[in-house]
SEROZA-318254 format. One record per residue: residue in three letters; x, y, z of N, C-alpha, C in turn. Coordinates in steps of 0.001 Angstrom, whole numbers, padded with zeros to 6 digits, always signed. Layout:
<recs>
ALAXYZXYZXYZ...
</recs>
This chain:
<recs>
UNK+000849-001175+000000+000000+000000+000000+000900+001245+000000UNK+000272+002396-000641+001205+003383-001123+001064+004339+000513UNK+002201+005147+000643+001683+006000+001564+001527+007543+001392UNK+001114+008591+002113+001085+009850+001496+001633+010500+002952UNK+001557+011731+002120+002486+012956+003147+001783+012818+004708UNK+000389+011962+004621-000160+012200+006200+000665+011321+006670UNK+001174+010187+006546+001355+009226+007211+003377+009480+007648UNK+003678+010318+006303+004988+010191+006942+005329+011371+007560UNK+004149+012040+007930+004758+013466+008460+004408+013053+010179UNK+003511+011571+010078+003246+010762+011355+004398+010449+011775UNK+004430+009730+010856+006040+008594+011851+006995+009690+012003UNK+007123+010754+010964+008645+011762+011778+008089+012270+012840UNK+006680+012698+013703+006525+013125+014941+006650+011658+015562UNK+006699+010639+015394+006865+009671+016175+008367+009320+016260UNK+009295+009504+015455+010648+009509+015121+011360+010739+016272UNK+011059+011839+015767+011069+012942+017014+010926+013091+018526UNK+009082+011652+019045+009365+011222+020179+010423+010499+020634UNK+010640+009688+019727+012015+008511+020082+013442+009561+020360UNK+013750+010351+019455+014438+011060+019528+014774+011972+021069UNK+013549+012396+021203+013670+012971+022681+013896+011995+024022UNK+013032+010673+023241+013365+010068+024646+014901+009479+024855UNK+015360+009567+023866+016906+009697+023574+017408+008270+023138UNK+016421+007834+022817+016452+006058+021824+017057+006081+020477UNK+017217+007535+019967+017927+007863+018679+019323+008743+019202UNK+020229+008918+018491+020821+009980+018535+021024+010779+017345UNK+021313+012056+016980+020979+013185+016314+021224+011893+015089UNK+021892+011495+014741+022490+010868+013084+021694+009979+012486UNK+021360+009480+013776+020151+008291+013277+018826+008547+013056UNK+018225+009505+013949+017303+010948+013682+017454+011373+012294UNK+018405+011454+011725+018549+012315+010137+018570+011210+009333UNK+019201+010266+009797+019273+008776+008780+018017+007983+008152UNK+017186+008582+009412+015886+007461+009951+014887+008656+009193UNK+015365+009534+009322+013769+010952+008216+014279+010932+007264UNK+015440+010915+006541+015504+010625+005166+014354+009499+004804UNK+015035+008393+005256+014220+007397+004690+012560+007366+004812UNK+012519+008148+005895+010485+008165+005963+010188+009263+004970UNK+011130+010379+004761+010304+011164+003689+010658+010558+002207UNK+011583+009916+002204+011609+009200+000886+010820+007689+000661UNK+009831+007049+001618+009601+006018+001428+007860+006263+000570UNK+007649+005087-000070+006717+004988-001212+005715+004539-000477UNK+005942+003353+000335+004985+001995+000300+004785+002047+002594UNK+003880+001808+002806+003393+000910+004283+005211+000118+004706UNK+005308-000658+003962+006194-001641+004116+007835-000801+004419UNK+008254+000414+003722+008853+001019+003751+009163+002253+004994UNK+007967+002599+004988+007375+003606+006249+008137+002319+007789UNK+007067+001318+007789+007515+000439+008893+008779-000117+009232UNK+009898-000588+008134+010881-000884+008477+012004-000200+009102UNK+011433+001469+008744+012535+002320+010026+011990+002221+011327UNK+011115+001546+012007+010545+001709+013225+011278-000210+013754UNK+011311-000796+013021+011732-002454+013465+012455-002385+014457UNK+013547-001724+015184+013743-001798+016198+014128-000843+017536UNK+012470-000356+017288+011882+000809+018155+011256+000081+019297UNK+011069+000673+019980+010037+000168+020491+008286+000587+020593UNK+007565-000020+020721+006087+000373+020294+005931+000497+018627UNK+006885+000155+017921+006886-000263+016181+006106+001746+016119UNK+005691+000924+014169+004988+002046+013801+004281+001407+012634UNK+002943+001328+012802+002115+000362+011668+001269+001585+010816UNK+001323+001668+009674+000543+002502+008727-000651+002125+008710UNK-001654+002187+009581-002724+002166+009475-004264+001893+007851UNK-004351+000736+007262-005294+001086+006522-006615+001988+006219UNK-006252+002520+004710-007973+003862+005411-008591+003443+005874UNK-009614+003934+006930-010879+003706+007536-011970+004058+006464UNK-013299+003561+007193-014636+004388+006209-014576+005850+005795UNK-014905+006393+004857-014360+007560+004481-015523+008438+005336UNK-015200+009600+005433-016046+010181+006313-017733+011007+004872UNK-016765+010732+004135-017860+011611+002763-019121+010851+002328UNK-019606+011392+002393-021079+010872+001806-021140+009857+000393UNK-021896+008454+000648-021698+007947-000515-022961+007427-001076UNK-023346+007308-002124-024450+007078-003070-025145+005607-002625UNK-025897+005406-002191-026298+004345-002028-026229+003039-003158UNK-026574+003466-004464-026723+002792-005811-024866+002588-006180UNK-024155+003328-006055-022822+003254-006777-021252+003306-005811UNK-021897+003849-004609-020837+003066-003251-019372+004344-003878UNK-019793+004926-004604-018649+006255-004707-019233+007443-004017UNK-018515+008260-003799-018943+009987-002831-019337+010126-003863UNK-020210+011061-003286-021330+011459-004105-020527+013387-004045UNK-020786+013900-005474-019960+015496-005555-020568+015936-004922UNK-019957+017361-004577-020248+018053-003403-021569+019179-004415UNK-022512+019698-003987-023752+020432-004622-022838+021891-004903UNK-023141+021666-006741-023288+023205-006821-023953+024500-006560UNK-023239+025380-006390-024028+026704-006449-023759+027730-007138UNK-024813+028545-007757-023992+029553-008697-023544+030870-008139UNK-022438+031066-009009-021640+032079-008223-022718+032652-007700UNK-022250+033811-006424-022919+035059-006536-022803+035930-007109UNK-023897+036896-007086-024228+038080-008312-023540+038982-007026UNK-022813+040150-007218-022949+041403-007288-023159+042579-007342UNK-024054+043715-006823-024725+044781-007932-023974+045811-007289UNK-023003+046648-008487-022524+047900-008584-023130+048947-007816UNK-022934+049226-006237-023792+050405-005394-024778+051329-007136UNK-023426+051966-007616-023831+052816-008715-024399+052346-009907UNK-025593+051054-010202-025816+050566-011404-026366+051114-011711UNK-027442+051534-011191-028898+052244-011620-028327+053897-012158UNK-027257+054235-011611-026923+055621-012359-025801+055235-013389UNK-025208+053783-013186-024327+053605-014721-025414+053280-016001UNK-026606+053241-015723-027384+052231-016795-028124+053743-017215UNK-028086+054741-016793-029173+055723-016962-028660+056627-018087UNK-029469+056613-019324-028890+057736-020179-027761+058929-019817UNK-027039+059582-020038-026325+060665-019693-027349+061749-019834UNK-027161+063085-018934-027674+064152-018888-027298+065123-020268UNK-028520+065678-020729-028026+066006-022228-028120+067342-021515UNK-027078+068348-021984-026742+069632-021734-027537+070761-023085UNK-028017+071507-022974-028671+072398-023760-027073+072776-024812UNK-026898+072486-025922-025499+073405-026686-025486+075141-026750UNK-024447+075132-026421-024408+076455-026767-023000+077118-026178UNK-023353+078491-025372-021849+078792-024937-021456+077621-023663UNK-019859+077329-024052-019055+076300-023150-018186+077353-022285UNK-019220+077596-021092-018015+078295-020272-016977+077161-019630UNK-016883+076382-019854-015514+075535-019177-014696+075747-020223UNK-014686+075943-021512-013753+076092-022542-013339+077277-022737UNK-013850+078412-021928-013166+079554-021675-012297+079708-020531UNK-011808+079086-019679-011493+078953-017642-010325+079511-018082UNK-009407+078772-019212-007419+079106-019043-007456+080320-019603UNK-008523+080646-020847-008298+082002-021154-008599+083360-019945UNK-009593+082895-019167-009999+083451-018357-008846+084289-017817UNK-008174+083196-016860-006990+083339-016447-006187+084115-016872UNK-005626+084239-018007-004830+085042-018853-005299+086723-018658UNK-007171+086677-019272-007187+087665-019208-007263+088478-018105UNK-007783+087308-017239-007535+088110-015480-006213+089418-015281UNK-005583+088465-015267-003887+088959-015097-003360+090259-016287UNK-003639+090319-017584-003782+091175-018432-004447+092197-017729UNK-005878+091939-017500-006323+093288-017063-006356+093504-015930UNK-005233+093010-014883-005246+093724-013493-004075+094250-014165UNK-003371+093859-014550-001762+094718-015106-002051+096326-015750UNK-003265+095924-016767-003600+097240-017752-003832+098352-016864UNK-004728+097640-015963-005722+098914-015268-004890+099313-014104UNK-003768+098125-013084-003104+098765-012352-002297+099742-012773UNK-000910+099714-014076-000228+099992-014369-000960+101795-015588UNK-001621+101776-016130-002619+102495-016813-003305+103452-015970UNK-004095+103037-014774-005403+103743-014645-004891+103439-012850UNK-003765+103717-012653-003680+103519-011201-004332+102585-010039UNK-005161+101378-010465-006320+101043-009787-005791+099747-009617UNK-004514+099814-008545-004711+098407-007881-004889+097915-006620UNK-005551+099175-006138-007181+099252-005061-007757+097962-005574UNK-008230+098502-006846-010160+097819-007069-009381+096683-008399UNK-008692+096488-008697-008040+095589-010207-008057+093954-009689UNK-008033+093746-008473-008078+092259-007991-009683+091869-008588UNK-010466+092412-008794-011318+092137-008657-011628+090906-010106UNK-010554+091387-011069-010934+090842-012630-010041+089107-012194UNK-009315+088805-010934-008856+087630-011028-010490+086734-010401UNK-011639+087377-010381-012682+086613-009728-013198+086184-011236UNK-012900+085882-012596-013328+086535-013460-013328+084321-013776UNK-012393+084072-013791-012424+082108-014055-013341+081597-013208UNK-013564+082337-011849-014483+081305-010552-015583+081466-011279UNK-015871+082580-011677-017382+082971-012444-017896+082628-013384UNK-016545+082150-014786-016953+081065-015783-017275+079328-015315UNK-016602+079248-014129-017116+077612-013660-018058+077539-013147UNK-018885+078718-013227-020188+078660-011951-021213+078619-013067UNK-020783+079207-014566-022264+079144-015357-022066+077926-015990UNK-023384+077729-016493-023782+076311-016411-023130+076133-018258UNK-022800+074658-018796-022449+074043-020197-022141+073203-019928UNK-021760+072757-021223-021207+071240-021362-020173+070763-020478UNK-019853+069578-019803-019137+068929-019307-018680+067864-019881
</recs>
């Protein structure tokens, strides 16, 4: 009988007890887990334990714990389910036409010129007309194109 990683990761904690109780010493400890992590078979597993004491027998599977078909004596698959769904908080406003904007003047496509001319005419009127009292007033001149309403 073949064995798998449960059984030999058994006998090295049982290899490990021996070890502590000092029935191995370190070499034979390394000699003795080579061979359990390299062994294939029951028969292989057991012959590093032959002169242990309390042996070490690989146990045959037991009844499987999984559910089995009455008619065909195999587990029966485990029940599907379909994924779960999802819904986007925002679906109902991704699915909704876009807001159509009336065409016409695009004050957002004026904002950088804005800017420009802000600064132009606080310069003109400070430097010109003495007025840089009241000339701040033309840098309010971009906040005022983002406030009227167009295209986005």
């Amino acid at each position: 009988m073949r064995v798998g990683n449960v059984e030999r990761d058994r006998a090295l904690d049982v290899l490990g007890d021996h070890l502590r109780a000092g029935r191995l010493t370190p070499d034979e400890y390394s000699a003795r887990s080579n061979r359990v992590i390299s062994a294939a078979t029951a028969a292989d597993l057991n012959s590093v334990f032959t002169d242990l004491p309390g042996g070490f027998r690989v146990s045959p599977p037991g009844p499987s714990a999984a559910v089995t078909s009455a008619s065909s004596g195999y587990p029966e698959a485990a029940p599907t389910y379909p994924p779960p769904s999802y819904e986007h908080p925002n679906r109902a406003a991704q699915t909704q036409p876009a807001v159509q904007r009336p065409s016409g003047f695009d004050a957002q496509r004026w904002i950088p010129a804005a800017g420009t001319a802000s600064l132009v005419l606080f310069l003109l009127c400070g430097f010109l007309f003495g007025g840089w009292a009241w000339s701040w007033i033309f840098f309010l001149l971009p906040g005022v194109l983002a406030t009227l309403p167009g295209r986005r």
